[in-house]
N, C-alpha and C positions, 0 to 999 in steps of 0.2 A: 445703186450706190447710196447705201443710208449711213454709212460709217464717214467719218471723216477723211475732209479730202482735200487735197493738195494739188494746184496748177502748177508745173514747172515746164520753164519754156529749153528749150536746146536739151533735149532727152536723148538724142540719136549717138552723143559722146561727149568727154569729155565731166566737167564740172556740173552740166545738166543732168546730165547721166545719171554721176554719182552721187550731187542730191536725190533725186528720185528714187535712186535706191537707197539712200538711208531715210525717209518719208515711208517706203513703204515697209521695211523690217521696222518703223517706230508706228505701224499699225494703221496708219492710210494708206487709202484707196488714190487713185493718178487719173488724173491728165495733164496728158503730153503733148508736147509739141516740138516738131522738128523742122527744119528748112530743107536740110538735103544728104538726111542719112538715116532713111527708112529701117537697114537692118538694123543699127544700133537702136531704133526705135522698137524692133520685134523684136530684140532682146530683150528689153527692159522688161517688154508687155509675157514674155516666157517668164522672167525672173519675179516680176512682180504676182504672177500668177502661180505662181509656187510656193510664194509665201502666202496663198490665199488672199491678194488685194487686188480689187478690181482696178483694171489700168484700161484709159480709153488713151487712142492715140493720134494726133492730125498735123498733117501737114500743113502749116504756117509760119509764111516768113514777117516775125514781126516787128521786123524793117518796112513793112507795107499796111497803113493801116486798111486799105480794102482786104487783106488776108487777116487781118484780127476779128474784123466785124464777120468776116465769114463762117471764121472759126466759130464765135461765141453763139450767133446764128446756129450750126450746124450744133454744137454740145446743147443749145437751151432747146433746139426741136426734138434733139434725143433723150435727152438726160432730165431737163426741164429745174434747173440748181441754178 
């Protein structure tokens, strides 16, 4: 992921969604996050991949700050951003 890149949270539908996908037709790369709607999440990660922009994708509820700290844990050991 060396292009620009955008975190948006509730990716699986809705208003998350559909930011994420105007983020990544305006040329960044995603990560996402969702609480409890995985396929709308492997849609995104199909759609954003179509357009050529890398999308990482985790389930987090960030209602719960132990599911935030995990998240950023798990993107900085992958991703290292």
């Amino acid at each position: 992921m060396g292009n620009k890149l955008a975190v948006v949270t509730g990716v699986g539908r809705g208003i998350g969604f559909g930011i994420a996908m105007r983020m990544a037709e305006a040329g960044y790369d995603l990560v996402g996050t969702y609480r409890s709607t995985p396929d709308g999440a492997q849609l995104l990660q199909e759609k954003a991949g179509a357009l050529g922009r890398a999308c990482r994708i985790y389930r987090c509820d960030i209602s719960k700050m132990e599911d935030i700290y995990a998240f950023w844990e798990q993107f900085d050991a992958e991703v290292g951003q």
